[in-house]
Structures are given as structure tokens and as C-alpha cells.
C-alpha positions as CSV (number, residue, x, y, z in Angstrom):
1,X,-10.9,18.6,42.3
2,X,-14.1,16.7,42.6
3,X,-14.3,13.4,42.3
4,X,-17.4,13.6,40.4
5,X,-16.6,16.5,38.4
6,X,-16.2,14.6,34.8
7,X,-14.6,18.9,33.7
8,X,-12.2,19.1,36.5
9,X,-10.8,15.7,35.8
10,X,-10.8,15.7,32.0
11,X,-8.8,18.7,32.1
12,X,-6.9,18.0,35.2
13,X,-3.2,16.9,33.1
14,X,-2.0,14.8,36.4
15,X,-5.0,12.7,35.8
16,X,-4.4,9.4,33.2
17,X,-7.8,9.6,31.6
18,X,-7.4,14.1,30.9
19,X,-8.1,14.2,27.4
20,X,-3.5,15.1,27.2
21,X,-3.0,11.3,28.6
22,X,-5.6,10.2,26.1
23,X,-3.9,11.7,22.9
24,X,-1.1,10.8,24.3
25,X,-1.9,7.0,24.5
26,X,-4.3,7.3,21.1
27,X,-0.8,8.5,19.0
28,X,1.2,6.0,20.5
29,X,-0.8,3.4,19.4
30,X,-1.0,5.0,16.3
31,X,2.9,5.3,16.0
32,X,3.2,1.8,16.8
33,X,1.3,0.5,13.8
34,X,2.9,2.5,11.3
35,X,6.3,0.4,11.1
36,X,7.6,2.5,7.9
37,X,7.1,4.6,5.3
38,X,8.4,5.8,2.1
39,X,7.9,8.8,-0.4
40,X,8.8,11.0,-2.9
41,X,8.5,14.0,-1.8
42,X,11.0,15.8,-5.0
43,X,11.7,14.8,-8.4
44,X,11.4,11.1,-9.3
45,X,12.3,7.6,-7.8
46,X,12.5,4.2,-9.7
47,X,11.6,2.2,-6.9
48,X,10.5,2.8,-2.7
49,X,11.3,0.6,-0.6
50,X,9.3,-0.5,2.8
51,X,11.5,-1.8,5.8
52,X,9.9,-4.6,8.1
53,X,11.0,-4.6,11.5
54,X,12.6,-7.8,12.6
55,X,9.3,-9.9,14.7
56,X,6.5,-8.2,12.5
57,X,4.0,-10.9,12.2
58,X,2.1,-9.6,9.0
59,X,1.8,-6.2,7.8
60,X,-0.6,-4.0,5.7
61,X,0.5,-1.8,2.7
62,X,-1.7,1.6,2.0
63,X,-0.6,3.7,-0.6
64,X,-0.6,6.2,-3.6
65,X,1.4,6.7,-6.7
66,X,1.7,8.2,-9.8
67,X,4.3,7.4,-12.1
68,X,5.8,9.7,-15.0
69,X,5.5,6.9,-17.5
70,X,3.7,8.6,-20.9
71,X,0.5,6.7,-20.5
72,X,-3.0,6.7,-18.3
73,X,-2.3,4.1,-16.0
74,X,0.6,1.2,-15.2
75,X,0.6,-1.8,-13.0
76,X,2.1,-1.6,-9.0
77,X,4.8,-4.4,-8.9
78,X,6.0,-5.7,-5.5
79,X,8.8,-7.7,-4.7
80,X,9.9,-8.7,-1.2
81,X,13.1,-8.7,-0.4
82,X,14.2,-7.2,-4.2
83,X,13.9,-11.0,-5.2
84,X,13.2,-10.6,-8.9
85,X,13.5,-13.8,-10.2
86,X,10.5,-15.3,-11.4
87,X,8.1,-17.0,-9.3
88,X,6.0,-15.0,-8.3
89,X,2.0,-15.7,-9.1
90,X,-1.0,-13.6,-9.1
91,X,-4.4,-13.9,-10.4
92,X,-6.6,-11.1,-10.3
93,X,-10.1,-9.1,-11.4
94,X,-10.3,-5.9,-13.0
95,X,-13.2,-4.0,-13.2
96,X,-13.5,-0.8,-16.5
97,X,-15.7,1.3,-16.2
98,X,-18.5,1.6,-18.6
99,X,-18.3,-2.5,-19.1
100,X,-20.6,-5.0,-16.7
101,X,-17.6,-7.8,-17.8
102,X,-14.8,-7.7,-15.4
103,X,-11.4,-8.9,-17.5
104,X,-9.5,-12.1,-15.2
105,X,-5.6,-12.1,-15.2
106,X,-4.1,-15.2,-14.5
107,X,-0.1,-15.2,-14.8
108,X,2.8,-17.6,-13.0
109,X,6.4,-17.6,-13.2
110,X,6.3,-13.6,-13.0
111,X,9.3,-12.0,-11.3
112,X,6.5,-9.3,-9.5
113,X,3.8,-9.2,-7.9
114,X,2.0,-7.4,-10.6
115,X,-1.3,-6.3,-9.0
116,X,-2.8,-4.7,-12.3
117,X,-3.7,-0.9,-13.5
118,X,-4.2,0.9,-10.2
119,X,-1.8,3.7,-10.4
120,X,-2.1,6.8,-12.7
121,X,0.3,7.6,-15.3
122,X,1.7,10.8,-17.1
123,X,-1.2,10.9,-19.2
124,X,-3.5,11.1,-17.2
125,X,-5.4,14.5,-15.7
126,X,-2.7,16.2,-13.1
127,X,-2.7,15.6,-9.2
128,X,-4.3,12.4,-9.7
129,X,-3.0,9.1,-8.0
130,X,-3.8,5.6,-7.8
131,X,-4.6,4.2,-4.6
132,X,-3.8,0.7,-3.1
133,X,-3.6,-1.9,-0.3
134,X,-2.5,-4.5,0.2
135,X,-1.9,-7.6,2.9
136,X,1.0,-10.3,3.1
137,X,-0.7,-11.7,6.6
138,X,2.7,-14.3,7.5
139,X,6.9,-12.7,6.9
140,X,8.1,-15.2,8.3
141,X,9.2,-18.8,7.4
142,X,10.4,-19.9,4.2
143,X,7.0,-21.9,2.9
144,X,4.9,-19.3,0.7
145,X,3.8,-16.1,0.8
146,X,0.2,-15.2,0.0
147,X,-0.7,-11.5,-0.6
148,X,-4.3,-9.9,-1.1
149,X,-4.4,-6.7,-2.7
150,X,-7.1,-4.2,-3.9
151,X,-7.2,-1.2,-5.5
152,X,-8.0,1.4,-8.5
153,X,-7.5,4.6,-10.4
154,X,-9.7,7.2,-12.5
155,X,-6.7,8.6,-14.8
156,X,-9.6,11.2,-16.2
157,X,-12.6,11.4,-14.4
158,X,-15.6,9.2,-15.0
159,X,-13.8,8.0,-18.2
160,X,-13.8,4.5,-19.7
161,X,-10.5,4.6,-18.7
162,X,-11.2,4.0,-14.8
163,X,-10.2,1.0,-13.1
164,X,-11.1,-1.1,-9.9
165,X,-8.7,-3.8,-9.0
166,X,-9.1,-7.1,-6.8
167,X,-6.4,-10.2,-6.6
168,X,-4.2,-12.1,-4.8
169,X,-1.0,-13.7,-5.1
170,X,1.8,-16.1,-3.7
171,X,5.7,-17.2,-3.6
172,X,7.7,-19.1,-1.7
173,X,10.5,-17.0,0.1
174,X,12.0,-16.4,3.4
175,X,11.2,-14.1,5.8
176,X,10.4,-10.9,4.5
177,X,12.3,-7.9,5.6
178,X,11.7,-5.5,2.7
179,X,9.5,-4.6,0.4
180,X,9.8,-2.9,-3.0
181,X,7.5,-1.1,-5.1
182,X,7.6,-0.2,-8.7
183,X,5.2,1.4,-11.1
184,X,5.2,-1.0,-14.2
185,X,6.8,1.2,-16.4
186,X,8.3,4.7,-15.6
187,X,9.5,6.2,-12.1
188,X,7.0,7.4,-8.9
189,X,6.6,11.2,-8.7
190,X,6.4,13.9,-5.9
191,X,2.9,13.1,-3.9
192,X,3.5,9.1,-4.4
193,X,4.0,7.4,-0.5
194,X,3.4,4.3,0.8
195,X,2.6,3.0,4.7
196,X,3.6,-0.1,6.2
197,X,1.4,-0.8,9.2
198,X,1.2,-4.0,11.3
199,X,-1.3,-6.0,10.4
């Protein structure tokens, strides 16, 4: 093989840049940021929870979910750790569409992280989900927590129903080794799967 022939060595597997070595190296990196994931892949489930390996810095959230509650939309709750005493504080922005006024939540001494209407419900129009992410950039220590979430839904399609989610939130707790996530009222169904990635 040439070593000038940009072919011979692209294709040439012994070689570390041949497109093989490059996939290679591109889903390892990959696999290294995703850290852990859970779904629901039959029936229902109350609650998934996230595992964080032991040394994870910070982490990213990215998820969908649907739960089988008989309304349009419901809140995502997060609790590190399980710890549902309250607490917890979040203070975010909803946008509906079809208004120019955004509504502002402001609530303390939750026991969630309730980040607002960005899943789907029963109600709304089938294989629809919510979507979310969200960021907790420090597990470790025991002074507070801050999280930064965004998010939204369209339970119909271009109804007034829609919603567009922004907020953040904090607690003092430990270090965080899991993290669990609940629709605000129901159970997740089939399709609903969250991603924890390192941040």
C-alpha cells in the first residue's frame, strides 16, 4: 500500500485511522458517555430509575415519556437518591401556545423536582411523548444541588394545549448515586426511556 494512497489506507483495517478503527474509537466514546439508561419497553412502570457511576462529575438527562394518567399532560418529577422529603425547590417558565404571556411557577419545600407539563398523558393523541433534559452539573458533596431543565409537549398537535418548559432547581443532599423519575400522576408506558450521559 502507498503511502499516499488516502483509498488503500482508509480501507486498509491494520491501519488506525481505516474508517473500522475510526467507528471503532467514535462508539466508544459514545458508549462512554452514556452511563445508563432506563425504559419501558412493556406494560407500565411507576417510576425508572437512572444509576450514577461512582466518580461521575455531573451528568445530563435526555428523555421521553408518556404516562397512562387520564389527562393531556402531567409534570416529570425527579428525586435523587429516592429522597422524598420535602426540600426540594424549583422555579420555572412555561410557555402555552396560542398565549404571548408565559405563566412563572415558583414552589419551595416540594419533595420533587417538579419541572412542569412536559410529558403527554392518556388523553392525549396516541404515540405521542414528551421530551426533556435536564443537567445536575456537581453529584458530589453534600452542599446543594442545582438542576437546569428544559423541555415540552404537543398532547394534540398545534392545540392550545402545547407546552414549552424552562426552569431550574436546587436541594441540599449528598452525593447523588440515583435518580428517579416519575410522571406526576399515573405510571410511564411502553416507548417512555431516559439517558444518563456524563456531562
Amino acid at each position: 500500500m502507498s503511502a499516499y494512497d488516502p483509498v488503500g489506507w482508509w480501507n486498509d483495517e491494520t491501519h488506525p485511522l481505516s474508517q473500522t478503527n475510526l467507528k471503532t474509537v467514535d462508539q466508544g466514546i459514545k458508549d462512554a458517555h452514556l452511563l445508563d439508561s432506563a425504559e419501558v419497553t412493556s406494560g407500565t412502570e411507576a417510576v425508572l430509575t437512572l444509576t450514577v457511576p461512582p466518580g461521575t462529575p455531573g451528568c445530563r438527562v435526555v428523555g421521553r415519556g408518556r404516562s397512562d394518567a387520564a389527562q393531556e399532560r402531567t409534570n416529570l418529577t425527579i428525586r435523587p437518591n429516592g429522597l422524598s422529603t420535602s426540600g426540594y425547590q424549583t422555579q420555572r417558565i412555561e410557555w402555552f401556545m396560542g398565549s404571548s404571556t408565559p405563566g412563572v411557577v415558583f414552589n419551595t419545600g416540594e419533595t420533587s423536582w417538579a419541572t412542569g407539563s412536559m410529558m403527554v398523558a392518556a388523553d392525549s393523541s396516541s404515540n405521542r411523548f414528551g421530551i426533556c433534559e435536564f443537567v445536575i452539573p456537581r453529584l458530589s458533596g453534600s452542599e446543594q444541588k442545582e438542576i437546569r431543565f428544559i423541555g415540552g409537549c404537543d398532547p394534540q398537535g398545534a392545540s392550545a394545549e402545547a407546552r414549552s418548559v424552562h426552569g431550574l432547581g436546587r436541594r441540599t443532599i449528598g452525593d447523588i448515586t440515583t435518580i428517579e423519575l416519575r410522571p406526576g400522576s399515573g405510571s410511564w408506558v411502553a416507548g417512555t426511556r431516559f439517558n444518563l450521559l456524563l456531562l
